[in-house]
Backbone as a ProteinNet text record, in pm:
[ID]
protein_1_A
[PRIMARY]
XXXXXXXXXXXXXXXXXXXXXXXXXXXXXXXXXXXXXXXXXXXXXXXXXXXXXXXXXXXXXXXXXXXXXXXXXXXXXXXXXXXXXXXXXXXXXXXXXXXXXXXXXXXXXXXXXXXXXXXXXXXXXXXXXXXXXXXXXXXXXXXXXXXXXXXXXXXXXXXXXXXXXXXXXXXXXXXXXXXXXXXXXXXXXXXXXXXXXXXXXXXXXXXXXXXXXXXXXXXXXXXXXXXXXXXXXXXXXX
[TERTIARY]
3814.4	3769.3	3638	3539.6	3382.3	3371.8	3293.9	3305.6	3194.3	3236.6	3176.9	2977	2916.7	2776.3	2762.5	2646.4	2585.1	2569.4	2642	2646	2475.6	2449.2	2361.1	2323.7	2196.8	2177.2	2229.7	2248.3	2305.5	2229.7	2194.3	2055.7	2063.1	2069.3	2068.8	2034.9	2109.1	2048.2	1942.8	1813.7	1672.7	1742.3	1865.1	1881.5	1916.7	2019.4	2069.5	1996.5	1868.2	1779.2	1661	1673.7	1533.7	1612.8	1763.9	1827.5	1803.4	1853.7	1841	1694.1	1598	1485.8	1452.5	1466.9	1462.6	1520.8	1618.8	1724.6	1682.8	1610.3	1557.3	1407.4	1297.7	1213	1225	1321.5	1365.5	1401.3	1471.6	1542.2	1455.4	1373.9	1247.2	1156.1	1138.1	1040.5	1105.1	1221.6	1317.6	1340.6	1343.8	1324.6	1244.5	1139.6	985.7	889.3	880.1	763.6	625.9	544.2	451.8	294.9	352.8	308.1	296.5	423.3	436.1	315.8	322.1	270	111.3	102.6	-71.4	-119.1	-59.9	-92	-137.4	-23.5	9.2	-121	-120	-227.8	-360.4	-396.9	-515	-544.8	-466.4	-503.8	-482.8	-424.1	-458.1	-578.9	-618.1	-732.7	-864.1	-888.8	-929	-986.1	-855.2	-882.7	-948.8	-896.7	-976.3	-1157.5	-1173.5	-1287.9	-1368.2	-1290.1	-1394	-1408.3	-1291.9	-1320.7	-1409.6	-1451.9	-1586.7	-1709.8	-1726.3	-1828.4	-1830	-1781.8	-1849.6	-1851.2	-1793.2	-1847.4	-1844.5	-1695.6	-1638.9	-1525.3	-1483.8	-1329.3	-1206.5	-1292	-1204.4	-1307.5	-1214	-1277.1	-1182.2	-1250.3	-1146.6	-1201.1	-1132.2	-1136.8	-1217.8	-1352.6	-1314.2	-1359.5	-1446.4	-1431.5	-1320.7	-1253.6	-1072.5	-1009.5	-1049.7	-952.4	-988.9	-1177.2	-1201.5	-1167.3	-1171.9	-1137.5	-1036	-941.1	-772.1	-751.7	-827.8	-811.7	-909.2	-1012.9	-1052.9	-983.1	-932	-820.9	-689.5	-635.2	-517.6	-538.1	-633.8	-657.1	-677.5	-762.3	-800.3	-687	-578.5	-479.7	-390.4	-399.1	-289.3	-358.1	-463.8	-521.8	-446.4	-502.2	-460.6	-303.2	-187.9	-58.5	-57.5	-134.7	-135.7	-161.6	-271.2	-272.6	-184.6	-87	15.9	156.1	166.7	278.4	333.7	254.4	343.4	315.8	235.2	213.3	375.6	473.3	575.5	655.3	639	685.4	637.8	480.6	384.5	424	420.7	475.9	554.1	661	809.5	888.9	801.2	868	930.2	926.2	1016.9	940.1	831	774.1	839.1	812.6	840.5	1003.2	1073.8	1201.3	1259.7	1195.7	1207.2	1172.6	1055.2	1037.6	1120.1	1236.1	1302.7	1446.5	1439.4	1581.4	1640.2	1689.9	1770	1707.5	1570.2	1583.8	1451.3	1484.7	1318	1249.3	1112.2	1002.4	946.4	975	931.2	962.5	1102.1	1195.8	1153.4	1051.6	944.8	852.9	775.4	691	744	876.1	940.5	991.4	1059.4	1065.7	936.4	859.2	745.2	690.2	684.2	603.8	682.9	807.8	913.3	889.6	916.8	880.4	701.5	647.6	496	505.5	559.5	536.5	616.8	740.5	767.1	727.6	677.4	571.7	448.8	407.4	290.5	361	471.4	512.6	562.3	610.2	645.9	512.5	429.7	309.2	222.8	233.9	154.5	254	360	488.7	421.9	366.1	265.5	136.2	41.7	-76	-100.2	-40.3	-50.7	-78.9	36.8	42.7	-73.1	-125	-263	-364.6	-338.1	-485.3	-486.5	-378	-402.5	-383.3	-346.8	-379.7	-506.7	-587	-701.9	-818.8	-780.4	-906.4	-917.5	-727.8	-763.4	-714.1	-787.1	-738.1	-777	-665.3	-589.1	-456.2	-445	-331.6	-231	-143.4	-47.6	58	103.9	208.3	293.8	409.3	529	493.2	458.2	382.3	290.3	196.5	128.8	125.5	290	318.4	376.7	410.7	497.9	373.6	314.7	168.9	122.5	130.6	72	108	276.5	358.3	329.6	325.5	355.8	191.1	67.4	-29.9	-0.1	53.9	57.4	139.8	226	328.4	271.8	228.9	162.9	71.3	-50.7	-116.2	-64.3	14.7	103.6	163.3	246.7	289.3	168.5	23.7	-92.9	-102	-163.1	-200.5	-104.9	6.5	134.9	110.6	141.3	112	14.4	-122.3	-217.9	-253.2	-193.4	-196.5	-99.6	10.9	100.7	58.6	4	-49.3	-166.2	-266.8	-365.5	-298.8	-228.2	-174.7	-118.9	-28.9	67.1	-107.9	-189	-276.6	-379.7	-446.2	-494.8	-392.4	-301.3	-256.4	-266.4	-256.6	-300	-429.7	-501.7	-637	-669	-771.5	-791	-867	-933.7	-1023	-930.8	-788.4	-737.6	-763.7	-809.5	-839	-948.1	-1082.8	-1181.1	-1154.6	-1026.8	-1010.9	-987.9	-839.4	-792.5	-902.4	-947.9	-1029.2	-1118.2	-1219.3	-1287.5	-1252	-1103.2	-1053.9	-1010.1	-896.3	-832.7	-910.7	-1029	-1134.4	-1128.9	-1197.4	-1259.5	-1172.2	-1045.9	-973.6	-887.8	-921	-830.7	-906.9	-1072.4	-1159.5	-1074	-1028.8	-1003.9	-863.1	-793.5	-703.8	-757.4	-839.8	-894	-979.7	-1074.7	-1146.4	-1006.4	-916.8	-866.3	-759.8	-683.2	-610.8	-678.8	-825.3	-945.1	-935.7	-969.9	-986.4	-866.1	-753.4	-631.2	-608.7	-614.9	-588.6	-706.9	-778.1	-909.8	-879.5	-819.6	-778.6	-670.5	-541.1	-445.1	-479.4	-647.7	-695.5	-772.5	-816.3	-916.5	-854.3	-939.7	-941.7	-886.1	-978.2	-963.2	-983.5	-870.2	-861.3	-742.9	-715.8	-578.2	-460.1	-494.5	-438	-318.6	-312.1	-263.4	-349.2	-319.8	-351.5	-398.9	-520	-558.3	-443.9	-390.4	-320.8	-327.3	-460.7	-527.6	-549.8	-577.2	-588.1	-439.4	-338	-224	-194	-196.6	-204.4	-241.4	-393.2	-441.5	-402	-323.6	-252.5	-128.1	-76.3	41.3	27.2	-86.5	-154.2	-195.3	-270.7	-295.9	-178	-70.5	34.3	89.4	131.7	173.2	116.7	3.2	-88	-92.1	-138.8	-83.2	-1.6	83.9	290.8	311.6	299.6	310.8	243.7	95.1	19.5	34.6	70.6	144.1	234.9	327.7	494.2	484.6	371.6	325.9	259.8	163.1	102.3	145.9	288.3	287.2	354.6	459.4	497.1	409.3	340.3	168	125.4	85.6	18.5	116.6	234.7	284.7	341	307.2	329.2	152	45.4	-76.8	-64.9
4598.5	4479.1	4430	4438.3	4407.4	4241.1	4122.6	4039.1	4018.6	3867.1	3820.2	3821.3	3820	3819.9	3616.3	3591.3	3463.2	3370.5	3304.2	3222	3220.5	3246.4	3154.8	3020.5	2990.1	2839.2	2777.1	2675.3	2606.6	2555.1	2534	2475.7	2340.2	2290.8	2120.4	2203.7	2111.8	2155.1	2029.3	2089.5	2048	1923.1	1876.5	1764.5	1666.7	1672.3	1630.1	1594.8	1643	1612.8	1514.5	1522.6	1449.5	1296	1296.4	1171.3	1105.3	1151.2	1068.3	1060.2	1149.2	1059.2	1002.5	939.4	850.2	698.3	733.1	629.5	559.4	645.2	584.3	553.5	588.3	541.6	362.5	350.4	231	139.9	183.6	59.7	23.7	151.1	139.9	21.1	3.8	-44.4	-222.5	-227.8	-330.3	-435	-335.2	-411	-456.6	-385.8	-411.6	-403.4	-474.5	-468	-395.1	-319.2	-280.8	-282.8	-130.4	-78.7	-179	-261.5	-266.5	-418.4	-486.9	-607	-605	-518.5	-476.2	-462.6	-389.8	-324.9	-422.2	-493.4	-594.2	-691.9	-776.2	-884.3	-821.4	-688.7	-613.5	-617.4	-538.5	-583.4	-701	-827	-957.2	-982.8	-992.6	-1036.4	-956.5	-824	-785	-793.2	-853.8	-924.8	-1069.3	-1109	-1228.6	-1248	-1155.7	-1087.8	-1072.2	-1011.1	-935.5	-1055.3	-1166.2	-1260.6	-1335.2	-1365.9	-1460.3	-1347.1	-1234.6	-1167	-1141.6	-1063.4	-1071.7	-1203.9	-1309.3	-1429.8	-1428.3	-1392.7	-1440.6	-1463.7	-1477.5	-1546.4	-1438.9	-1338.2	-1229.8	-1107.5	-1015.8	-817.2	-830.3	-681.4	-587.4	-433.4	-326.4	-242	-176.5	-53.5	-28.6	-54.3	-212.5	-258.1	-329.8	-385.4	-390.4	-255.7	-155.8	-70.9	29.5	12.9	9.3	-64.4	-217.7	-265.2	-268.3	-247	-228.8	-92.1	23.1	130.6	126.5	106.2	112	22.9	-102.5	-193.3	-101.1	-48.6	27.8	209.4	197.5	324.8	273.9	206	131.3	101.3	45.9	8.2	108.6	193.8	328.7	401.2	406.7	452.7	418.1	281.6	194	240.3	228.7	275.2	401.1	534.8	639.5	626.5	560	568.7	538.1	447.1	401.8	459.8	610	647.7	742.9	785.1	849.1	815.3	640	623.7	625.7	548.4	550.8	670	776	925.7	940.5	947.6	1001.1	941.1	800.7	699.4	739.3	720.3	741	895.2	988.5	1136.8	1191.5	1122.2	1132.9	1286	1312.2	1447.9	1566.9	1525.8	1648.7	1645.4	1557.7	1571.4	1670.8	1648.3	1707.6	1842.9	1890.5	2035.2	2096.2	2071.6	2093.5	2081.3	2042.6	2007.1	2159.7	2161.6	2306	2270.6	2198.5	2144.9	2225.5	2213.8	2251.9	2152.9	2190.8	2065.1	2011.8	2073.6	2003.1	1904.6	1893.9	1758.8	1642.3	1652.8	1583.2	1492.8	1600.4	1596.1	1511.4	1583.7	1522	1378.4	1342.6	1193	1085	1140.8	1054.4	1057.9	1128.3	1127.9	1043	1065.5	983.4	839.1	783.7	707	616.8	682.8	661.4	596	668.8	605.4	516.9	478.5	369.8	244.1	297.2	150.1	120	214.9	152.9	113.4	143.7	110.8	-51.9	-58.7	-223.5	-289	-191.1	-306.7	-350	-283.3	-287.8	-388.1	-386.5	-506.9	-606.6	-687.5	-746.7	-778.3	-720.9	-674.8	-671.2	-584.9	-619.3	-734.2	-808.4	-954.2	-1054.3	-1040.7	-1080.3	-1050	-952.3	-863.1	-942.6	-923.5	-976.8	-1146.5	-1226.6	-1372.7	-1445.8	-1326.4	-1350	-1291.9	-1191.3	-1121.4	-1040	-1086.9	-1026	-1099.8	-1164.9	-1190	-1104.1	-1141.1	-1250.6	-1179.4	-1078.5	-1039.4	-904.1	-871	-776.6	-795	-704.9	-739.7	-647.2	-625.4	-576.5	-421.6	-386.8	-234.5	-196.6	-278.5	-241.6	-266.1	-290.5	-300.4	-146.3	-91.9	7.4	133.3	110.7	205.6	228.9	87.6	102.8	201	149.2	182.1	320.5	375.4	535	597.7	545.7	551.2	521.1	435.4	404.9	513.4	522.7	674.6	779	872.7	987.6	967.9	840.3	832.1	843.5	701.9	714	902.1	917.8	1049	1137.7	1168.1	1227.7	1131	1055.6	959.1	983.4	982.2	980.7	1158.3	1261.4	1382.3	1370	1337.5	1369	1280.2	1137.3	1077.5	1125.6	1143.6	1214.7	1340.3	1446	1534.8	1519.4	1431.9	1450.2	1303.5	1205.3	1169.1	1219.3	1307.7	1402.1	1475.7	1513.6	1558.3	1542.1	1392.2	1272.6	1177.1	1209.3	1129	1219.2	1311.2	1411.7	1397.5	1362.4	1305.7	1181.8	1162.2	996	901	970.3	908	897.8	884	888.8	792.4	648.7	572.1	585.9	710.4	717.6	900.6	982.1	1065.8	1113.7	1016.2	1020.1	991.4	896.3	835.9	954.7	1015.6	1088.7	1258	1247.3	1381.2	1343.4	1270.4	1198	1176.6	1078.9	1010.1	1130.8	1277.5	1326.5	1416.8	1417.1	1523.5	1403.4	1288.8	1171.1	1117.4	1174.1	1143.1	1158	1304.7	1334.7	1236.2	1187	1092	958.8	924.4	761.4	785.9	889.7	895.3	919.9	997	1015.2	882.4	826.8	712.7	578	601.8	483.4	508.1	613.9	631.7	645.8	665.6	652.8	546.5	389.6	256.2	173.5	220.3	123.8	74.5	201.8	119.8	45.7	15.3	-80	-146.4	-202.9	-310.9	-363.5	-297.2	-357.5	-474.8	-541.8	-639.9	-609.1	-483.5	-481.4	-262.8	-207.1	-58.6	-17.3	87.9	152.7	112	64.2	38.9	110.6	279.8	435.9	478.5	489.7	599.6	731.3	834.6	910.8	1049.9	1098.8	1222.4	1313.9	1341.9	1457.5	1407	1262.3	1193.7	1198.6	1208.2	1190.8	1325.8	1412.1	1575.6	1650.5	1550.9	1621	1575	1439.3	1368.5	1478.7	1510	1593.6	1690.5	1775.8	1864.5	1895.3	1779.8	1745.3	1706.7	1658.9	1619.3	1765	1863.4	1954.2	2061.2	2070.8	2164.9	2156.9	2027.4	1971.4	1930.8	1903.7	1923.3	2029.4	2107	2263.6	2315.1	2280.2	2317.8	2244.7	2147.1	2053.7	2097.6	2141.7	2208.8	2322.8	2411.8	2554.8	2543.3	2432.1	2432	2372.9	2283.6	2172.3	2181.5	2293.3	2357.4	2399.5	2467.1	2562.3	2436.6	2320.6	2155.6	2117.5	2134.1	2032.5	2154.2	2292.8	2392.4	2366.7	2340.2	2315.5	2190.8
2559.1	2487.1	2548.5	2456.7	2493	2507.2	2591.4	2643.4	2479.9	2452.2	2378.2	2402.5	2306.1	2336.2	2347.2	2373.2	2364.8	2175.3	2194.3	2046.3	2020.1	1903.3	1853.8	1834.6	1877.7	1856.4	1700.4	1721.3	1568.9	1511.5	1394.7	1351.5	1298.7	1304.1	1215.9	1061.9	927.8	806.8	810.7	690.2	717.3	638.3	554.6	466	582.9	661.4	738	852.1	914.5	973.8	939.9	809.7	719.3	706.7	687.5	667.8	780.4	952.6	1034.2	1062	1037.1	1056.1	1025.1	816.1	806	828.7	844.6	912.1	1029.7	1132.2	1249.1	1225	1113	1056.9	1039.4	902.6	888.9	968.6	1043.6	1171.5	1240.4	1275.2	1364.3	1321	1195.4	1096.6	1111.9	1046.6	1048.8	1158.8	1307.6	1403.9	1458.1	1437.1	1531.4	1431.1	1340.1	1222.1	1258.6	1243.7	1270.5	1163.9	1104.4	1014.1	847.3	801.7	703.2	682.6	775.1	794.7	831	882.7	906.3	777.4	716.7	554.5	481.9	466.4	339.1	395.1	521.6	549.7	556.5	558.8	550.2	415.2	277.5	137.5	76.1	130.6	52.1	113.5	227.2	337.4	260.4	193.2	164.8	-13	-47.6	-193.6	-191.4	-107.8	-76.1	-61.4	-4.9	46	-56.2	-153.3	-291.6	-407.8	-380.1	-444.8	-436.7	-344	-307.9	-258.6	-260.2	-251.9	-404.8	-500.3	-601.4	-715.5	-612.8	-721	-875.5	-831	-970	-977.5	-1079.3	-1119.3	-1175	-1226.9	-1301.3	-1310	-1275.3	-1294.3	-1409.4	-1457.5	-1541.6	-1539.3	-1599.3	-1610.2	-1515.4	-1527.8	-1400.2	-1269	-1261.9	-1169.9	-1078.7	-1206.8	-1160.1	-1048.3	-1132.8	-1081.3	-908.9	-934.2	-821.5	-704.7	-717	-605.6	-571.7	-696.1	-619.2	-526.7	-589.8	-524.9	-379.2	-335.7	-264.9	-129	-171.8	-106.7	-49.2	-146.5	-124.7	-21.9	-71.3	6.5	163.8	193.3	350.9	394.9	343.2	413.7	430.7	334.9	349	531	538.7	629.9	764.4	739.5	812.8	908.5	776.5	777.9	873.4	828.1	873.2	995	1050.3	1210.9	1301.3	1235.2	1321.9	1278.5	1176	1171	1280	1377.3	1431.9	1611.2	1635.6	1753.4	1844.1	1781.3	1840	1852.9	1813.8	1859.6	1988.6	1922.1	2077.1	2177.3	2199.1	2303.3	2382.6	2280.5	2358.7	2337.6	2311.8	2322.4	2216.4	2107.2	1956.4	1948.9	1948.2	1873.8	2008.5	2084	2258.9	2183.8	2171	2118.9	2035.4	1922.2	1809.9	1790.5	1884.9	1932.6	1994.4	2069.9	2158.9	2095.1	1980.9	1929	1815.3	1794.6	1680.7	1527.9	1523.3	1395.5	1325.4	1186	1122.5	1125.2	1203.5	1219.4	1070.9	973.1	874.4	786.8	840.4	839.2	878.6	972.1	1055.1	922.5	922.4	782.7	665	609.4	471	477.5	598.1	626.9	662.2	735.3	736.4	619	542	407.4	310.5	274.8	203.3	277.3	417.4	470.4	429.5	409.6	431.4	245.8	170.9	1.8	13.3	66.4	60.6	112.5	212.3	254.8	210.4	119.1	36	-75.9	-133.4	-284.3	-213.1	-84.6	-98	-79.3	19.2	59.6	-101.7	-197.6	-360.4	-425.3	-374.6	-443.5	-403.6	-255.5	-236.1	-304.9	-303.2	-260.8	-424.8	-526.6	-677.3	-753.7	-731.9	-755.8	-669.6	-579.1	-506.2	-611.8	-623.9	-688.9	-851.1	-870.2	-1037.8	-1049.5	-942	-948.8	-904.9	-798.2	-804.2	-856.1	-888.9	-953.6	-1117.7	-1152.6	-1304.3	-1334	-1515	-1617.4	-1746.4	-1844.3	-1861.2	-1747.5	-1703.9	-1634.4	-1674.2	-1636.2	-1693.1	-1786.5	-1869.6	-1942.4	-1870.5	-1928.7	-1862.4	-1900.3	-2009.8	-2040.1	-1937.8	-1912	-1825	-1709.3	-1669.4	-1526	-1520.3	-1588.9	-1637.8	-1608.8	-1669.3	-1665.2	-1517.3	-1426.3	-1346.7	-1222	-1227.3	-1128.4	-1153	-1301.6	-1270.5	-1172.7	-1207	-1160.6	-1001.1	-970.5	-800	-719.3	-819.1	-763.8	-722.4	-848.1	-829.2	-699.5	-726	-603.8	-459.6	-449.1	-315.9	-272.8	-369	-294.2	-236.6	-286.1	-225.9	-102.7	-97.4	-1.1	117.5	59.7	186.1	199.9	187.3	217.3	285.3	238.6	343.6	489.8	459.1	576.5	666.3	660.7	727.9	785.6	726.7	796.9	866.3	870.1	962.9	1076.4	1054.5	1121.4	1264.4	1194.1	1341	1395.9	1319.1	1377.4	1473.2	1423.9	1515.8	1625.6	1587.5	1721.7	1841.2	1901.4	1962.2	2026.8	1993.6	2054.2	2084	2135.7	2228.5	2120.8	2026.8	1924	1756.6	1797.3	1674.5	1540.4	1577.1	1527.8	1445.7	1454.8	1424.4	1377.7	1440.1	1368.8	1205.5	1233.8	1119.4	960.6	969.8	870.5	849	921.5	878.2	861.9	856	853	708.9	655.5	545.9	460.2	477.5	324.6	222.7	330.5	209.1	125.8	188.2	72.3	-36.8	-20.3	-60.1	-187.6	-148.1	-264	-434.1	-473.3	-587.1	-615.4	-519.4	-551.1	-561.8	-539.5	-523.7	-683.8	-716.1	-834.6	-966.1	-948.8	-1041.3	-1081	-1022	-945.5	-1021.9	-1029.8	-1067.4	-1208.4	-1257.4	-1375	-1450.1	-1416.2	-1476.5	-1510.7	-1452.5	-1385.2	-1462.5	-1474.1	-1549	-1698.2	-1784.5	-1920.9	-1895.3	-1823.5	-1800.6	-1729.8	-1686.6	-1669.1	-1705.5	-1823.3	-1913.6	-2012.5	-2029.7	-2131.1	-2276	-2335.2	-2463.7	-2437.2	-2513.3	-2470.6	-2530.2	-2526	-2532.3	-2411.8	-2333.2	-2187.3	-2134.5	-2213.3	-2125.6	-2053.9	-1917.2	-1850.9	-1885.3	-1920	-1948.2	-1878.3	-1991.2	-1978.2	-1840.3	-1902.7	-1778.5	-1664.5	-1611.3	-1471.8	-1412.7	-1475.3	-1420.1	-1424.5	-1464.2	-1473	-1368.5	-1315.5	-1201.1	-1084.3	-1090.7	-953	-923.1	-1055.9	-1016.4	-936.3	-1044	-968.4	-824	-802	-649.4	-515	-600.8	-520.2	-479.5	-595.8	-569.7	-467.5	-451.1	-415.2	-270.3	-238	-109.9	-52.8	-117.2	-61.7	-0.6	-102.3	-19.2	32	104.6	194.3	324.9	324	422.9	486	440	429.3	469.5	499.1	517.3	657.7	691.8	806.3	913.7	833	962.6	1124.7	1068.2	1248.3	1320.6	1233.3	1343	1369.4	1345.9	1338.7	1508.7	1469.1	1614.2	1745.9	1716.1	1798.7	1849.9	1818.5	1894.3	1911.2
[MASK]
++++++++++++++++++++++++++++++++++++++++++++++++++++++++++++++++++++++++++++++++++++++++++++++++++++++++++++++++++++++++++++++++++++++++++++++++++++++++++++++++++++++++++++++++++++++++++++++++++++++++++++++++++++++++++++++++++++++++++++++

């Protein structure tokens, strides 16, 4: 009778790994506010801003939709720099390398994590935007319109901040990394995002979202989901 060989390591399933990270995301979030509160007082502070610089009372269309997007994007940034300081800190990432798990569980929770804190910080930050800077305002259609526009966006935004995130924290200049790694692949989401968003803030329009702008968010979401999802162990193995 031959002596047993050495068990194999056990693997965590990647579902079951992605749950408790989000789980400890949240609590994390819940207990020690960080991230969500920087956001939110960065895009009202910032609407504020555009209200008395362009001296006026009401935008629409697509100057509307610029300043909401350009607002929302800065603060997403914002978000990103500080999604993965408390890993680095306190060893959460050295952890997680060392643990039986797929690192991209890593990835899928911070990213799931990351759209939800822009979809609450815009639960905010929306209602700012349209009491100070649009009339006559939204109808319930075109709250409907919007959300699907903020979605598609958010999920890009969150993919790519998340990945250059884990990437810039790693270095001493992360604060000045991230931003100039992020802007420019974020461009085709901020232009398309704008132009989707401009007739459901226009005055007088069809006020749908253009087909093909939301076509190419998909597009874009997809493309980079799974390029994310492909690079990101090689990302936290350097």
């Amino acid at each position: 009778m031959t002596a047993a060989g050495p068990r194999p390591p056990r693997t965590t399933p990647t579902r079951t790994a992605v749950a408790a990270l989000l789980r400890k995301e949240l609590l994390l979030e819940r207990r020690v506010p960080q991230v969500l509160p920087a956001m939110a007082l960065f895009s009202v502070v910032t609407f504020v801003v555009f209200r008395f610089a362009l001296d006026t009372t009401s935008v629409e269309g697509r100057t509307a939709s610029g300043v909401l997007w350009v607002t929302l994007l800065f603060a997403a940034m914002l978000g990103a720099g500080r999604l993965f300081v408390a890993d680095h800190e306190e060893g959460g990432i050295d952890a997680l390398l060392l643990a039986p798990v797929d690192r991209t569980a890593l990835l899928i929770a911070k990213a799931i994590t990351f759209v939800a804190f822009l979809a609450l910080v815009e639960v905010v930050a929306v209602p700012v935007f349209v009491v100070l800077l649009l009339e006559p305002g939204l109808s319930i259609a075109d709250v409907g319109r919007l959300a699907l526009v903020l979605l598609l966006a958010d999920i890009g935004i969150a993919v790519i901040g998340t990945l250059f995130g884990a990437l810039a924290i790693q270095t001493r200049a992360r604060d000045l990394i991230l931003p100039l790694m992020a802007l420019p692949l974020l461009v085709p989401v901020v232009i398309m995002a704008a132009k989707a968003t401009a007739p459901v803030l226009a005055v007088t329009g069809s006020g749908a979202p253009g087909g093909r702008y939301l076509a190419v968010l998909c597009l874009y979401d997809l493309v980079f989901g799974l390029l994310a999802y492909a690079v990101f162990d090689f990302l936290l193995d350097d």
